[in-house]
PDB file of N, CA, C and O in Angstrom:
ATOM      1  N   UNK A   1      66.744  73.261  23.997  1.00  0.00           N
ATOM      2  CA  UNK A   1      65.371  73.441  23.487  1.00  0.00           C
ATOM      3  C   UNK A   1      65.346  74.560  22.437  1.00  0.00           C
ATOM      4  O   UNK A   1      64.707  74.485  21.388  1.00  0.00           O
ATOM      5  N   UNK A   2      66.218  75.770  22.873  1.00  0.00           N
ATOM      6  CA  UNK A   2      66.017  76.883  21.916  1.00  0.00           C
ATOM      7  C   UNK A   2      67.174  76.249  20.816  1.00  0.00           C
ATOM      8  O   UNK A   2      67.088  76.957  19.813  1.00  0.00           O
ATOM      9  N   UNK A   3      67.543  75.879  20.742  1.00  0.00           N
ATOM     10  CA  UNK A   3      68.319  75.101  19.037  1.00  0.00           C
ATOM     11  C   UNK A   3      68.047  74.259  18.490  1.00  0.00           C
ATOM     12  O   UNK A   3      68.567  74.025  17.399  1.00  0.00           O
ATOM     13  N   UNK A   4      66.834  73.224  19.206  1.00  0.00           N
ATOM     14  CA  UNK A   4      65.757  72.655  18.403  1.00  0.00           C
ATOM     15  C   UNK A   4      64.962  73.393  17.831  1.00  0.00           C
ATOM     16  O   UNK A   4      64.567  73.111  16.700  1.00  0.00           O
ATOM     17  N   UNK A   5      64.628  74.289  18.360  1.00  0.00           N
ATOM     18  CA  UNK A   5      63.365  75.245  17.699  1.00  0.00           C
ATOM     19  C   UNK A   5      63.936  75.918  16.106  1.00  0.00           C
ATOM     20  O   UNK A   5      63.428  75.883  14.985  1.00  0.00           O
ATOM     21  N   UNK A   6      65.327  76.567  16.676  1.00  0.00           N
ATOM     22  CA  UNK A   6      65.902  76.948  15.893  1.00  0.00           C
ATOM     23  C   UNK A   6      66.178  75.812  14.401  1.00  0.00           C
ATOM     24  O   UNK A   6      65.784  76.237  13.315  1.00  0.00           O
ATOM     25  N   UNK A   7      66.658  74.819  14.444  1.00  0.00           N
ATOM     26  CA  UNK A   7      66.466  73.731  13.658  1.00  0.00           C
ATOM     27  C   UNK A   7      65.261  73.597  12.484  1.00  0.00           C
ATOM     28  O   UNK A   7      65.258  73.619  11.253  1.00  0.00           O
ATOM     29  N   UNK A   8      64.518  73.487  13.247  1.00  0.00           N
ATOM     30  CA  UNK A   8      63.434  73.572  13.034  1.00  0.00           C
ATOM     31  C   UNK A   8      62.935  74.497  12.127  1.00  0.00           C
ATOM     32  O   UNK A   8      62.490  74.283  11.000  1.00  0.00           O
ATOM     33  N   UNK A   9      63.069  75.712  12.821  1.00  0.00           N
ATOM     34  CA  UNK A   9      62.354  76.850  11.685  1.00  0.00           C
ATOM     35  C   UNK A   9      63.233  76.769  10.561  1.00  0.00           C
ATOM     36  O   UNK A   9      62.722  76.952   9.456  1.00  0.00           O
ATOM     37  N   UNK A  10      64.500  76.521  10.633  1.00  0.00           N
ATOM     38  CA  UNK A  10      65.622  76.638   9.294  1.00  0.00           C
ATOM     39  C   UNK A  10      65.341  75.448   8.527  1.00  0.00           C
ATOM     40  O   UNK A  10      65.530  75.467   7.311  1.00  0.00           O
ATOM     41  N   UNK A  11      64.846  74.265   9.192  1.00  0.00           N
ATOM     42  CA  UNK A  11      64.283  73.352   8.240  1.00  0.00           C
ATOM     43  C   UNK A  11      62.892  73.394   7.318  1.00  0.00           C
ATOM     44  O   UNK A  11      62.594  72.788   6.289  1.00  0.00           O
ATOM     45  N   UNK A  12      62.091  74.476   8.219  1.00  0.00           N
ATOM     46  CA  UNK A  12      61.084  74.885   7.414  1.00  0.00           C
ATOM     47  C   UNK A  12      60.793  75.667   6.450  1.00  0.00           C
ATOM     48  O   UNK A  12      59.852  75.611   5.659  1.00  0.00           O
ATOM     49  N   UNK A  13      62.117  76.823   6.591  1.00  0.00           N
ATOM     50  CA  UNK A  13      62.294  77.552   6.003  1.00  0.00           C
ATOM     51  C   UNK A  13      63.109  77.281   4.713  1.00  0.00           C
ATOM     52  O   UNK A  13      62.900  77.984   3.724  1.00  0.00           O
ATOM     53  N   UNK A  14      64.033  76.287   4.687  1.00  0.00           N
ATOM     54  CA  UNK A  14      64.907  76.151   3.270  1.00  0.00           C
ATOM     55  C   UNK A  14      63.911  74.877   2.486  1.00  0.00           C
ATOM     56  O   UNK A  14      64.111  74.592   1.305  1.00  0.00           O
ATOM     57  N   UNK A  15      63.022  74.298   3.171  1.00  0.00           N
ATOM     58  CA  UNK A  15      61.680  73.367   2.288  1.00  0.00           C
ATOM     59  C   UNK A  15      61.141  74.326   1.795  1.00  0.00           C
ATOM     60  O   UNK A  15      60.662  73.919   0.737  1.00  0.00           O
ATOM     61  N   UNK A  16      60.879  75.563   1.940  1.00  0.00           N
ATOM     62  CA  UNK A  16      60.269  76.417   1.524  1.00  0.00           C
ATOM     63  C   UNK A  16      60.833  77.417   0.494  1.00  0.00           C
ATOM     64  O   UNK A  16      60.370  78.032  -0.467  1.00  0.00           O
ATOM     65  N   UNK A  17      61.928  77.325   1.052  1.00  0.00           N
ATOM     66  CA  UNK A  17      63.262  78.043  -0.268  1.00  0.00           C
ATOM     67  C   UNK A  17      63.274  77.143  -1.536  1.00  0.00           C
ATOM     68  O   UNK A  17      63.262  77.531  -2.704  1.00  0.00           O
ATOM     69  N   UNK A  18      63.304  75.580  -0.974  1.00  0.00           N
ATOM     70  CA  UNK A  18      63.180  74.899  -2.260  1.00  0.00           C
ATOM     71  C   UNK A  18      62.169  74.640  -3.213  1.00  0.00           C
ATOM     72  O   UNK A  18      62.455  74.602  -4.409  1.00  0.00           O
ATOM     73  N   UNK A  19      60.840  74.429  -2.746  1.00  0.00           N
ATOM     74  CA  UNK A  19      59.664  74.879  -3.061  1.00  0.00           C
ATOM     75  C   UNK A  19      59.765  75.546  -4.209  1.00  0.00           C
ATOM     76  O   UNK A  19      59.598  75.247  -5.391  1.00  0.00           O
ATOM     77  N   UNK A  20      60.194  76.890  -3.399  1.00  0.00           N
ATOM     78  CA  UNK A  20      59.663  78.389  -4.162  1.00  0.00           C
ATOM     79  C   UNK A  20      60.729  78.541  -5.601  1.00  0.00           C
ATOM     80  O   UNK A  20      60.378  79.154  -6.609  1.00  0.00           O
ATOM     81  N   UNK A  21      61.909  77.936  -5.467  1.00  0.00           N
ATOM     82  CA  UNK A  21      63.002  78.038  -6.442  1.00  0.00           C
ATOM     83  C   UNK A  21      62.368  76.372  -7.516  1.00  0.00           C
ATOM     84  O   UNK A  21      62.271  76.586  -8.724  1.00  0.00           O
ATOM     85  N   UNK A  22      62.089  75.259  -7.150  1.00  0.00           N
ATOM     86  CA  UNK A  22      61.534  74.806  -8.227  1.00  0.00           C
ATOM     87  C   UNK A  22      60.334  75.110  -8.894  1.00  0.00           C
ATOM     88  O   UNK A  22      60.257  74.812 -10.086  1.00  0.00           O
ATOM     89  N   UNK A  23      59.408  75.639  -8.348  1.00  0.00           N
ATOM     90  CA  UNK A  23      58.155  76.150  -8.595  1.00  0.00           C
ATOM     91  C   UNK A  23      58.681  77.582  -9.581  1.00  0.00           C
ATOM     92  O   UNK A  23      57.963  77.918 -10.523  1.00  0.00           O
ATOM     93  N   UNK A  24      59.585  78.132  -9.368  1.00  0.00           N
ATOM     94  CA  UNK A  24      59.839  79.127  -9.917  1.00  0.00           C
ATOM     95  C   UNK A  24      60.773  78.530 -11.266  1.00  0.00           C
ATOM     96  O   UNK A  24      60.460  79.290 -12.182  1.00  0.00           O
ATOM     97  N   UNK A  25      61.362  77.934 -11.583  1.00  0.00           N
ATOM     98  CA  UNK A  25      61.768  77.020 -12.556  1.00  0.00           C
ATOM     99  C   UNK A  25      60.895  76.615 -13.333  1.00  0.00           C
ATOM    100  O   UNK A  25      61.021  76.845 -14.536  1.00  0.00           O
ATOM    101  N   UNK A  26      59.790  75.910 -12.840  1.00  0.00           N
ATOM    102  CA  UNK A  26      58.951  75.500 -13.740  1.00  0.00           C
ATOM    103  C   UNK A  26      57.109  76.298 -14.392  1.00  0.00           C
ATOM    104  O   UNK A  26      56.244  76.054 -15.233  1.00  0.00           O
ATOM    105  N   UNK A  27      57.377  77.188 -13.428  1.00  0.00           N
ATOM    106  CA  UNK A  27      56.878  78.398 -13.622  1.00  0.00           C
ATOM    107  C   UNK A  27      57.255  79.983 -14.594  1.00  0.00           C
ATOM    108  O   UNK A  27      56.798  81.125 -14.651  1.00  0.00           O
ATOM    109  N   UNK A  28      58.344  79.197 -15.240  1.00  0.00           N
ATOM    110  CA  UNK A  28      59.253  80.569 -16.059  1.00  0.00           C
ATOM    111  C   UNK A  28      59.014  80.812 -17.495  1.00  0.00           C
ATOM    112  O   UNK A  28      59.560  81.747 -18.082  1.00  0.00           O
ATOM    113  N   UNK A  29      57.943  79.715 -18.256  1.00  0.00           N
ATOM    114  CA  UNK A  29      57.864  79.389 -18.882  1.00  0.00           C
ATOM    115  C   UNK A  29      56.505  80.301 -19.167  1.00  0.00           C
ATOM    116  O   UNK A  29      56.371  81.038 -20.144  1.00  0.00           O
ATOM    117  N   UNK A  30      55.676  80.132 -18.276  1.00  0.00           N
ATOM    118  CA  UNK A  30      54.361  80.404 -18.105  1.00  0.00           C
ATOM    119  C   UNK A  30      54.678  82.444 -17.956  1.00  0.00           C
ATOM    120  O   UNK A  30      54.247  83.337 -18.686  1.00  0.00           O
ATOM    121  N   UNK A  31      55.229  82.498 -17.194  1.00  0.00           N
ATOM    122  CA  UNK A  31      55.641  83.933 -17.062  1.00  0.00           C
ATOM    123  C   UNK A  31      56.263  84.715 -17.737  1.00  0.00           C
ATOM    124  O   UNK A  31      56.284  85.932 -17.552  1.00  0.00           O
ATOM    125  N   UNK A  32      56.866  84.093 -18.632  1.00  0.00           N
ATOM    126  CA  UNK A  32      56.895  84.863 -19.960  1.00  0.00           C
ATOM    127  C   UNK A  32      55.600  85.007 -20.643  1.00  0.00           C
ATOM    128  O   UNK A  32      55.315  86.135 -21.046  1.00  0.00           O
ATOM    129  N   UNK A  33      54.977  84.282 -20.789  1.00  0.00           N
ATOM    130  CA  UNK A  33      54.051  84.307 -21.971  1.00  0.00           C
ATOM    131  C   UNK A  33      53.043  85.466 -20.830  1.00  0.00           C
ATOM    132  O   UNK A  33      52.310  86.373 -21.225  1.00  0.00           O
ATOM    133  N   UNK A  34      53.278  85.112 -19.517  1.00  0.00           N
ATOM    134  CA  UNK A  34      52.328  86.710 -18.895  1.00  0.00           C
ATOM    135  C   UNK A  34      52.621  88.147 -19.000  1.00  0.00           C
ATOM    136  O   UNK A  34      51.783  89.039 -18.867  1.00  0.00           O
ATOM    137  N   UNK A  35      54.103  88.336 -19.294  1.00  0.00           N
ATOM    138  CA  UNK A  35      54.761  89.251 -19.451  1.00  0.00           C
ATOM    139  C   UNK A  35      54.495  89.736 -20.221  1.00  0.00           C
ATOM    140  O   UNK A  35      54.427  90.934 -19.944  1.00  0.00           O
ATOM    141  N   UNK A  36      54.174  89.467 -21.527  1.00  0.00           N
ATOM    142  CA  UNK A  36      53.400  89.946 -22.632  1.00  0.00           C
ATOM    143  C   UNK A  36      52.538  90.784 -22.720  1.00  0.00           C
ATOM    144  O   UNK A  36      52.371  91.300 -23.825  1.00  0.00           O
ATOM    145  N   UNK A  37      51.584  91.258 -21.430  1.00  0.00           N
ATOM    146  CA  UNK A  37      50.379  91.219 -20.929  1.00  0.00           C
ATOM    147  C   UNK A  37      50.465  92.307 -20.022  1.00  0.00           C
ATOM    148  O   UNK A  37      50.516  92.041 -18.821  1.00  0.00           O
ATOM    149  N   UNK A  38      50.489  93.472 -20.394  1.00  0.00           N
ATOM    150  CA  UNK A  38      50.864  94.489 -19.003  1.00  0.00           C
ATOM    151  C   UNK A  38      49.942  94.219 -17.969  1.00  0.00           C
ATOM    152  O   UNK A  38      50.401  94.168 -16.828  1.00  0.00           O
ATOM    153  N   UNK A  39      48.449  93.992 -18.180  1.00  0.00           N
ATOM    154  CA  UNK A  39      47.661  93.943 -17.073  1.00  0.00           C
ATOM    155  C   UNK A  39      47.808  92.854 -16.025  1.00  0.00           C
ATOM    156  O   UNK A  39      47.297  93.011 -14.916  1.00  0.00           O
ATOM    157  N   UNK A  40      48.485  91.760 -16.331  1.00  0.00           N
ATOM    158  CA  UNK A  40      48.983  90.585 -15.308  1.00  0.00           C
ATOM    159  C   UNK A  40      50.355  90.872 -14.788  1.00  0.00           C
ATOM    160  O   UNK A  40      50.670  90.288 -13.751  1.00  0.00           O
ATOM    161  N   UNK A  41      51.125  91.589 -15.282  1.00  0.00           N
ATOM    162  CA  UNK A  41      52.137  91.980 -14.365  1.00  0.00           C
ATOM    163  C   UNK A  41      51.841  93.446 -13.575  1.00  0.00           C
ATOM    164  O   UNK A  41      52.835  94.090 -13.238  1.00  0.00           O
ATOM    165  N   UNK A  42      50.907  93.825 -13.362  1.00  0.00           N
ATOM    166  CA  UNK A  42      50.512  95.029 -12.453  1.00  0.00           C
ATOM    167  C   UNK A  42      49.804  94.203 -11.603  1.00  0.00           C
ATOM    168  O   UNK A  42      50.136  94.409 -10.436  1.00  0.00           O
ATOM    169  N   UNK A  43      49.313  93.707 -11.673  1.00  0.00           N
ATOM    170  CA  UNK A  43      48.242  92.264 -10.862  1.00  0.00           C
ATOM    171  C   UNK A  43      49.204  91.524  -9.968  1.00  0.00           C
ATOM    172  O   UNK A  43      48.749  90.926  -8.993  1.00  0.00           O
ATOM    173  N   UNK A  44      50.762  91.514 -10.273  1.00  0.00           N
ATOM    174  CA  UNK A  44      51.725  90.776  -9.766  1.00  0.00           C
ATOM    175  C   UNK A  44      52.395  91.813  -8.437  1.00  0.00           C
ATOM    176  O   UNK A  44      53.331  91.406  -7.749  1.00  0.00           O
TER     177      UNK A  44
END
């Protein structure tokens, strides 16, 4: 039971790793052009 659970959270957790790493890919684009901008990267 406790290595299902375990399973589990590691499966939730690397959907979430992947998520955050394509989102961040296609988000890099946009974050430059914020970078520009001191007041949105203090906001960050």
């Amino acid at each position: 039971m406790l290595y299902w659970r375990q399973q589990v959270i590691c499966g939730i957790h690397y959907q979430k790793f992947m998520i955050f790493t394509v989102h961040k890919r296609f988000t890099r684009h946009s974050f430059r052009k914020k970078a520009a901008h001191p007041i949105s990267l203090a906001d960050l």
